[in-house]
C-alpha positions as CSV (number, residue, x, y, z in Angstrom):
1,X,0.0,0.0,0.0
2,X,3.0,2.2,0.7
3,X,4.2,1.6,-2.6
4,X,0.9,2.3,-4.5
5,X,0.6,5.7,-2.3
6,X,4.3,6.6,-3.2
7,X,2.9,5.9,-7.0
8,X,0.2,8.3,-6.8
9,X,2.1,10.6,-5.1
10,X,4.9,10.7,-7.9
11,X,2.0,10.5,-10.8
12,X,1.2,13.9,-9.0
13,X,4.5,15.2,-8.6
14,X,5.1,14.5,-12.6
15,X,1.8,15.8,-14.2
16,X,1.7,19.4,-12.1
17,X,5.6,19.5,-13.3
18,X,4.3,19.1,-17.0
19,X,1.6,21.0,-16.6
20,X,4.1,24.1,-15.3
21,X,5.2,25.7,-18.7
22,X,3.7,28.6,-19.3
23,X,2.7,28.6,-23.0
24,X,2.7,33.1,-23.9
25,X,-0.5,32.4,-26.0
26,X,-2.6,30.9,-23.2
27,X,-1.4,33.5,-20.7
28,X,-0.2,37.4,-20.1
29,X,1.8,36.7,-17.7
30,X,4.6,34.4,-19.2
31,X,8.3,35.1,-18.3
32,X,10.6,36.5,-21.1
33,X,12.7,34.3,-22.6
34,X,17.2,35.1,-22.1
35,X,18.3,35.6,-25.1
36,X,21.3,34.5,-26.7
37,X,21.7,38.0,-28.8
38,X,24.7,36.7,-30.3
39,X,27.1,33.8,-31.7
40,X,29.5,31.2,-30.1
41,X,30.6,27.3,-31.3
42,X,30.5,24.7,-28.8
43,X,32.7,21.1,-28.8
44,X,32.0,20.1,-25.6
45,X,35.6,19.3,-24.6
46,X,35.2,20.5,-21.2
47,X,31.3,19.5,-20.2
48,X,28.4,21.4,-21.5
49,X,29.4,24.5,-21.0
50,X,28.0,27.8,-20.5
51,X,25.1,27.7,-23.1
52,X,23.3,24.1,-22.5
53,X,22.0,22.1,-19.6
54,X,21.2,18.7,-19.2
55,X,17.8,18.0,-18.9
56,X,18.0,15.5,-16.0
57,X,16.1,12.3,-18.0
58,X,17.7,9.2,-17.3
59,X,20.2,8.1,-19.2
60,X,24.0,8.6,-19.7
61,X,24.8,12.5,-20.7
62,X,28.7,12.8,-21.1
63,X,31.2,14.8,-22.6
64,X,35.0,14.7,-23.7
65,X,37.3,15.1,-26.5
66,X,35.2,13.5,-28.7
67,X,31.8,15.7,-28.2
68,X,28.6,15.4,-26.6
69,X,27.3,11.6,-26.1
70,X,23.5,10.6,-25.2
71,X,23.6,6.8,-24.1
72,X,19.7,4.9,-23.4
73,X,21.3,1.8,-21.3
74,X,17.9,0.8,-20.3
75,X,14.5,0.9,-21.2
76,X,12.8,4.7,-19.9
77,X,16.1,6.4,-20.6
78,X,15.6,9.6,-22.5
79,X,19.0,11.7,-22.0
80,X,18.8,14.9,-23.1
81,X,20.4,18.7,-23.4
82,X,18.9,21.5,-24.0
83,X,19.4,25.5,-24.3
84,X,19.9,28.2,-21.4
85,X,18.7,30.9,-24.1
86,X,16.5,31.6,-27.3
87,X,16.7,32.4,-30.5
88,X,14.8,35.0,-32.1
89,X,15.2,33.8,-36.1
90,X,18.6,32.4,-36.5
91,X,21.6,29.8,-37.4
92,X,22.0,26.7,-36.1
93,X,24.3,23.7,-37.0
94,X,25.4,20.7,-35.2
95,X,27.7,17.7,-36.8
96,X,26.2,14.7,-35.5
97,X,25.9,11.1,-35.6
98,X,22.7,9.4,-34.8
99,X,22.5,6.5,-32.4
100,X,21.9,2.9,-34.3
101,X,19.2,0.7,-32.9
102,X,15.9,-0.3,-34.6
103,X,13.1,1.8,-33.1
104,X,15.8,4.1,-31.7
105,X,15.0,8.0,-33.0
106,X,18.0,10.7,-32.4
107,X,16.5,14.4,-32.5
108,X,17.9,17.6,-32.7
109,X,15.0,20.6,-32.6
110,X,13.9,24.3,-32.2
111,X,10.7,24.8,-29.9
112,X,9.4,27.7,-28.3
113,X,7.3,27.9,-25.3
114,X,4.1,28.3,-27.0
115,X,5.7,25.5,-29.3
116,X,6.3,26.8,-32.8
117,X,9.1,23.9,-33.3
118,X,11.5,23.0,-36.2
119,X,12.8,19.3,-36.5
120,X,15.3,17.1,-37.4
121,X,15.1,13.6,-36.8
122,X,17.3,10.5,-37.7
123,X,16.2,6.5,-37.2
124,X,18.1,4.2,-35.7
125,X,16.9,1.4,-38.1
126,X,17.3,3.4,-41.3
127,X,20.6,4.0,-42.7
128,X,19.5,5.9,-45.8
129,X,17.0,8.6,-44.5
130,X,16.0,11.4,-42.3
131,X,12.8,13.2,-41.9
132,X,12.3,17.6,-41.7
133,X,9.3,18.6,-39.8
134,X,7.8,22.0,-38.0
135,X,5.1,22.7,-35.9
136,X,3.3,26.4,-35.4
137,X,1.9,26.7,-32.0
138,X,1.5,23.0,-31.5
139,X,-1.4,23.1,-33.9
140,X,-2.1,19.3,-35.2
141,X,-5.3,19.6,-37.2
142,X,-3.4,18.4,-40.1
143,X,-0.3,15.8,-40.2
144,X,1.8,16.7,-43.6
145,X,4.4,18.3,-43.0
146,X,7.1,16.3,-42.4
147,X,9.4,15.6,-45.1
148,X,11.9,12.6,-45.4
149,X,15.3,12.9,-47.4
150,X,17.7,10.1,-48.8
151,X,21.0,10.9,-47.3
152,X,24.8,9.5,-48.3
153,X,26.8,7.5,-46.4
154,X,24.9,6.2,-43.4
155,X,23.8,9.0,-40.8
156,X,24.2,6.0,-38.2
157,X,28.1,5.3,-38.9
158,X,29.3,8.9,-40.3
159,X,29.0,12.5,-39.1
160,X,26.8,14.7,-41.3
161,X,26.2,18.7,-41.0
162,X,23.1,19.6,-40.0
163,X,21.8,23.0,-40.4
164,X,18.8,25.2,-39.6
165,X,18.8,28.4,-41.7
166,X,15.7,30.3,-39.7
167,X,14.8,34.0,-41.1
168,X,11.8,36.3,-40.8
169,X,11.2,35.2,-44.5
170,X,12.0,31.3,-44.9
171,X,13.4,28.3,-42.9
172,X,16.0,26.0,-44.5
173,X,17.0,23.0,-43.7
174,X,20.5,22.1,-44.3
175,X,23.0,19.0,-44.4
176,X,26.6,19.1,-45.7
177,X,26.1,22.5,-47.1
178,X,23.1,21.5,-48.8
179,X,19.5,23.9,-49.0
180,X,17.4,20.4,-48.6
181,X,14.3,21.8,-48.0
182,X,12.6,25.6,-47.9
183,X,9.7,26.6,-46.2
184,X,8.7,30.3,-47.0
185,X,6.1,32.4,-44.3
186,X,3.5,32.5,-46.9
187,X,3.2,28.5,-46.2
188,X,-0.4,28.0,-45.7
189,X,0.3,25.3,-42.4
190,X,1.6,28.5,-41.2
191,X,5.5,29.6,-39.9
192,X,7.7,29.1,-37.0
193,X,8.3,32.9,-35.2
194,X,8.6,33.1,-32.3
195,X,11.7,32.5,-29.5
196,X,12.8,29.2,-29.8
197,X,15.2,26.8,-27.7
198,X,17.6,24.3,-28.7
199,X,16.7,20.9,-28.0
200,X,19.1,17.5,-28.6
201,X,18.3,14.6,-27.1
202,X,17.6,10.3,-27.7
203,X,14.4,8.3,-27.0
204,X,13.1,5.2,-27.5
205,X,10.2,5.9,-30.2
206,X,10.0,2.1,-30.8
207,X,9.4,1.3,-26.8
208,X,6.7,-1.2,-27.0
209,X,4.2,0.8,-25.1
210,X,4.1,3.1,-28.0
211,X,1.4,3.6,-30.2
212,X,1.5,0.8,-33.2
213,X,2.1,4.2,-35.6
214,X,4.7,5.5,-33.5
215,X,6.4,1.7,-33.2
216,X,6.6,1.9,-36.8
217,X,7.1,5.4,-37.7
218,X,10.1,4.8,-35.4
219,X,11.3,1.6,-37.5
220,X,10.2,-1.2,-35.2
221,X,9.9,-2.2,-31.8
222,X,13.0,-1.6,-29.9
223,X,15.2,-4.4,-28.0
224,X,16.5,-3.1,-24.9
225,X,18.9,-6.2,-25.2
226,X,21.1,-4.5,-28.0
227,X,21.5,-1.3,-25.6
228,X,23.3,1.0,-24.9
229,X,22.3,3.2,-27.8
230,X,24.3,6.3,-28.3
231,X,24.3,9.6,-30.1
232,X,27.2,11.6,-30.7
233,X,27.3,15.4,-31.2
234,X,30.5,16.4,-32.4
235,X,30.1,20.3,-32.0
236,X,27.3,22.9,-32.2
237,X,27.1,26.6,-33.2
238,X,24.5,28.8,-33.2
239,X,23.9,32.4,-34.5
240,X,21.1,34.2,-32.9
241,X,20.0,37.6,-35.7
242,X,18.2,39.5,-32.9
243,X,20.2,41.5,-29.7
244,X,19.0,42.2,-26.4
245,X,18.9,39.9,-23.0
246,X,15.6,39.0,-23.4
247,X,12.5,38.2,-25.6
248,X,9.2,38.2,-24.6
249,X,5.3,38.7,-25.9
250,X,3.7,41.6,-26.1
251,X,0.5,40.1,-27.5
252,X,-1.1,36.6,-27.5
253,X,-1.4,36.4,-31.1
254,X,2.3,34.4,-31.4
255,X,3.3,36.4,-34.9
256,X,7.0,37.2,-34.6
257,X,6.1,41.2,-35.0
258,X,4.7,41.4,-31.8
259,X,7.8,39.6,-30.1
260,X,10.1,42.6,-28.2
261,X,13.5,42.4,-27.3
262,X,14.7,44.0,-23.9
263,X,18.0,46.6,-24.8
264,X,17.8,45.3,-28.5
265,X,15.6,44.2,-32.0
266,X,14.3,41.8,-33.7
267,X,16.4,40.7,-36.2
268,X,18.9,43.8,-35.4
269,X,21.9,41.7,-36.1
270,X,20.6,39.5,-38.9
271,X,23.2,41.3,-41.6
272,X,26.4,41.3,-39.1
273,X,25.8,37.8,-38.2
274,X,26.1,36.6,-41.9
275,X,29.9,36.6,-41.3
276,X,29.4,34.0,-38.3
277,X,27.4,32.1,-41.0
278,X,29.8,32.1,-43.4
279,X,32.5,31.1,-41.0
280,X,30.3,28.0,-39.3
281,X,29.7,27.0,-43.1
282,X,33.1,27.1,-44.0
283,X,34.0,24.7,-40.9
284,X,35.7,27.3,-39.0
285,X,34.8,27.9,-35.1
286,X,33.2,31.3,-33.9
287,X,34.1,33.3,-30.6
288,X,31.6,33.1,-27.6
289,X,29.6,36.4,-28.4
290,X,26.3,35.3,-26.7
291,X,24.6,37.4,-23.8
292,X,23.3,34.8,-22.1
293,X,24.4,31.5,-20.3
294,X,24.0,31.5,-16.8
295,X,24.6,28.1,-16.2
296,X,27.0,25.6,-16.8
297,X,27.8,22.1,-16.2
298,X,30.1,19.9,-15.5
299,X,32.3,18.0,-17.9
300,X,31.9,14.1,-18.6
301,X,28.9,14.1,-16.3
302,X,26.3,11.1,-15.9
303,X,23.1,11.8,-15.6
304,X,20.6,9.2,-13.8
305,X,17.9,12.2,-12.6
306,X,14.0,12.2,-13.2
307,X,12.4,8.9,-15.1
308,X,10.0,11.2,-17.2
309,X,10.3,10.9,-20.3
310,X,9.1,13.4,-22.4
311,X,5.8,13.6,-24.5
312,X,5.1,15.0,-27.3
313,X,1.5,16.9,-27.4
314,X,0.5,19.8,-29.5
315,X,-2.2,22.3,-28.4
316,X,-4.1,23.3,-31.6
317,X,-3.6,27.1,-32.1
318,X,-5.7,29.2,-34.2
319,X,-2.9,31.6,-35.4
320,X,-0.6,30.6,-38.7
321,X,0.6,32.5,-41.2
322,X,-1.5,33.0,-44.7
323,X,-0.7,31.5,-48.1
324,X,1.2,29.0,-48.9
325,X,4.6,27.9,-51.0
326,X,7.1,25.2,-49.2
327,X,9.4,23.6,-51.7
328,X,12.0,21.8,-51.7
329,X,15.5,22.8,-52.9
330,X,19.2,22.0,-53.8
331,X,22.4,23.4,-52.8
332,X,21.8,26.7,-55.3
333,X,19.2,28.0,-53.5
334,X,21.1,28.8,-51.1
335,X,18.8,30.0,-47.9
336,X,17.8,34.0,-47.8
337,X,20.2,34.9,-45.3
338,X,23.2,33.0,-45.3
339,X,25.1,31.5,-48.0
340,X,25.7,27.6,-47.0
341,X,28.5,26.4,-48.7
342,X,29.1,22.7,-48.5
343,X,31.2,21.4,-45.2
344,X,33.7,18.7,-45.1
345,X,31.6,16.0,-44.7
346,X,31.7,13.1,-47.9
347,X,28.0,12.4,-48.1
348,X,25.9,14.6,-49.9
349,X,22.2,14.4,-49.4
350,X,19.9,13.1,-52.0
351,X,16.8,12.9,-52.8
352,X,14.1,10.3,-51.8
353,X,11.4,9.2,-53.8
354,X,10.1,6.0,-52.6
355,X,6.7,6.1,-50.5
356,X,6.6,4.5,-47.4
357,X,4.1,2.8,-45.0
358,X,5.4,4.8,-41.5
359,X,4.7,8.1,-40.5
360,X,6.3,10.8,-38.6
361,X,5.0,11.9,-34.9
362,X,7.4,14.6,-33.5
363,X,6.7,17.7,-32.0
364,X,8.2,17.9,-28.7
365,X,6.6,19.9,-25.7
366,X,5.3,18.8,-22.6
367,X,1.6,19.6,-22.9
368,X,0.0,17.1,-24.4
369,X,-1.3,13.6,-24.9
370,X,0.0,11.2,-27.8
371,X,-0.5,12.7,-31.6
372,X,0.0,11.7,-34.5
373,X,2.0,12.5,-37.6
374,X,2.2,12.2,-41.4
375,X,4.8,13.0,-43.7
376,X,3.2,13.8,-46.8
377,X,3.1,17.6,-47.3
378,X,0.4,18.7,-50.7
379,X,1.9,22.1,-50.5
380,X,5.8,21.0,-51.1
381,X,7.1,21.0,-54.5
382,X,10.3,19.4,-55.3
383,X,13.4,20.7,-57.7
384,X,15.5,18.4,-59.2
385,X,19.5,19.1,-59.4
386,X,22.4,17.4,-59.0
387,X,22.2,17.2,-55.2
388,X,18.5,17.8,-55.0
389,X,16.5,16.2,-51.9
390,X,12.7,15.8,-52.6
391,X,10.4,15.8,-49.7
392,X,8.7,12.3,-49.6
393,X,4.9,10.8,-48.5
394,X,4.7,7.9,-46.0
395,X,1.4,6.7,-45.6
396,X,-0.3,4.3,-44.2
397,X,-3.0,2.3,-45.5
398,X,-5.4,3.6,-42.2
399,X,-4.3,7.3,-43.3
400,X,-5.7,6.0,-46.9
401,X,-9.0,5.1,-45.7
402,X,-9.2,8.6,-43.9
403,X,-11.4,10.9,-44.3
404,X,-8.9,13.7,-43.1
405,X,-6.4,15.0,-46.1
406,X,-3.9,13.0,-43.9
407,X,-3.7,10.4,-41.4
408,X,-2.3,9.9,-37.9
409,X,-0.1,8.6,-36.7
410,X,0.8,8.3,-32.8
411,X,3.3,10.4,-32.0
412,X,6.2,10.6,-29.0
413,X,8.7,13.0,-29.3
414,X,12.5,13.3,-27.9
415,X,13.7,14.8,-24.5
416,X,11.3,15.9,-22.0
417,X,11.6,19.5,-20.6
418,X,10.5,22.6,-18.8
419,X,9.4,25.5,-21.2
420,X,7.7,22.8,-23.7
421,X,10.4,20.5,-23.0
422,X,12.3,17.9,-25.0
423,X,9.4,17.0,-26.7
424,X,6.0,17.7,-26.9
425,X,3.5,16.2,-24.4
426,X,2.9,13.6,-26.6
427,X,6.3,12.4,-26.0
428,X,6.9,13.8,-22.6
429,X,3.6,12.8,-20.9
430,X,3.0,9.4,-22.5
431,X,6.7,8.3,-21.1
432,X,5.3,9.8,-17.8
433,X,2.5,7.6,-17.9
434,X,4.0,4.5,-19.2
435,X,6.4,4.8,-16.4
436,X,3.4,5.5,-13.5
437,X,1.5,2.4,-15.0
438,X,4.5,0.0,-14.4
439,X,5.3,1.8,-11.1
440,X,1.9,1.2,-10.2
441,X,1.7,-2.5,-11.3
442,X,4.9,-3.2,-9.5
443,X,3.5,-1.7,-6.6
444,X,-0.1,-3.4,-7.0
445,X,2.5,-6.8,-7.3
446,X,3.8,-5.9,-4.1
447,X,0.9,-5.3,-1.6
């Protein structure tokens, strides 16, 4: 009985923690956001630094000479990292290598507190693609726009570039120097704009507690016997294009003109920070010019805090930006504020036409219950060159029988955190309540 009490005490403890964030559309009285208001490169030689936290999941979160490293040794671990600051539009590239392991998903995201959110994410099970998605206030009334790319050699054995071109006007994504895909603010599934984190973390998408679309979506069921999966993140920079110490809301409405920025602007530094671009591109490291970093961490540290694991849940927003153009693009065209020339890395990215039968739940914050997600955007066009990447469809045969324009499919996200954490609710609070229910049963077991 003590056991079952201690149970429903924790299942308390957990769901007033997630329900905590305070999302700036839903209420006046939101704290700003710190602000980065500036640039810096981070290897990760000597811990996490002054710019990122670890988000105190379980699992293994160390560092060294070789990077960042995010180890699941055990079922329920979901290590993660993320931000001490925002970005208000901005750069943002990490060289990483995802974790292998079938049903094993590696993310690395941009959210927001009232969970705008930009995505990459990378399959342990699939050695030849990775999947682009966004999110505008956590709105899931519609499941197409996440976009998959072939990419060249294996993202689970090499390092790749991964970039995140993020202006007023369009949002790239970028790998090895390559525009991948371009989404423009006339997009009719609306725009990303407002202050967003920086998320990196590993979960277990394939756990088999999952929804059957999110098993498969993640590329299987996972087997904890094969652990530990790990992720590597060999260094991160970021360029933030606005100054000041802080951003906050001045309005509810979540449109990026209504966003002010304490002792600065909004995009005040978007044409000086170009050269950081250009320098990031061209594989050299930037100096620490940020405003903000508060906290630091130790190096090479282990972290074995808090079981929840994030959810993923979007909370449908009215607000988006009108009209609509997304397309898909090659390495020359280039993104509208920086030009990405291509980094060291061998593999180029290519493009992917071959429909398949998963789909794609991610959006990470930690407000919601389990969504779905399907990869199959009407409003993407795709342009051919020689390094081209189209955005591909996977759809299932339920999504076919739908009467929506696009099916769902259950969706979890990657690490679990405070201001719309790791990932969404639907990530963040259906980990919380897989873990309460075996608690629970093991204390029911007991007593």
């Amino acid at each position: 009985m003590l056991i079952l009490r201690a149970a429903l005490s924790l299942a308390s403890i957990l769901v007033s923690v997630a329900a905590d964030s305070c999302n700036p559309v839903k209420s006046s009285s939101c704290s700003p956001d710190p602000a980065l208001g500036g640039s810096f490169t981070e290897d990760f030689s000597n811990g996490l630094g002054s710019h990122f936290t670890n988000s105190g999941n379980q699992g293994n979160v160390t560092t060294g000479d070789d990077g960042l490293s995010l180890t699941i040794n055990k079922r329920f671990d979901n290590p993660s990292v993320h931000s001490n600051f925002y970005l208000m539009f901005g750069y943002v590239e990490v060289e990483l290598k995802a974790a292998e392991g079938k049903g094993i998903v590696s993310s690395f995201f941009l959210q927001s507190d009232d969970l705008d959110e930009i995505d990459i994410e990378l399959f342990g099970g699939d050695q030849y693609e990775w999947q682009s998605n966004y999110f505008v206030q956590g709105n899931t009334s519609t499941y197409d726009r996440g976009g998959y790319h072939s990419i060249n050699p294996s993202p689970l054995e090499d390092y790749h570039k991964y970039a995140i071109n993020w202006t007023k006007d369009s949002l790239d994504w970028i790998v090895d120097g390559t525009v991948i895909r371009s989404l423009q603010i006339t997009n009719s599934q609306g725009y990303p704009q407002t202050p967003m984190r920086i998320y990196a973390g590993i979960w277990a998408g394939g756990d088999p507690s999952n929804e059957e679309g999110t098993i498969e979506w993640a590329g299987g069921t996972t087997d904890y016997g094969s652990a530990p999966f790990t992720m590597h993140i060999k260094s991160l920079s970021a360029v933030d294009y606005s100054t000041g110490s802080e951003y906050s809301y001045s309005d509810q409405s979540g449109f990026w003109q209504t966003i002010e920025a304490e002792d600065g602007e909004v995009n005040g530094r978007f044409n000086e920070a170009q050269d950081d671009v250009s320098k990031i591109t061209n594989g050299e490291t930037i100096e620490d010019t940020g405003s903000s970093g508060s906290s630091s961490s130790s190096s090479d540290s282990s972290s074995t805090s808090s079981s929840e694991p994030s959810s993923s849940s979007e909370s449908a927003s009215s607000t988006s930006a009108s009209g609509s153009s997304e397309s898909s693009s090659s390495a020359s065209s280039s993104s509208s504020s920086s030009s990405s020339s291509s980094s060291s890395s061998s593999g180029s990215s290519s493009s992917s036409s071959e429909s398949k039968s998963s789909e794609a739940p991610t959006s990470h914050s930690l407000d919601a219950t389990a969504t779905t997600e399907g990869a199959g955007n009407n409003n993407e066009e795709s342009s051919s060159s020689s390094s081209s990447a189209s955005v591909t469809t996977r759809t299932t045969s339920s999504e076919k029988s739908s009467s929506s324009s696009s099916s769902e499919t259950a969706k979890v996200s990657a690490s679990s955190e405070g201001s719309g954490a790791g990932l969404t609710p639907s990530r963040s609070m259906m980990h919380v309540i897989v873990f309460l229910v075996s608690f629970m049963s093991f204390g029911f077991a007991l007593v």
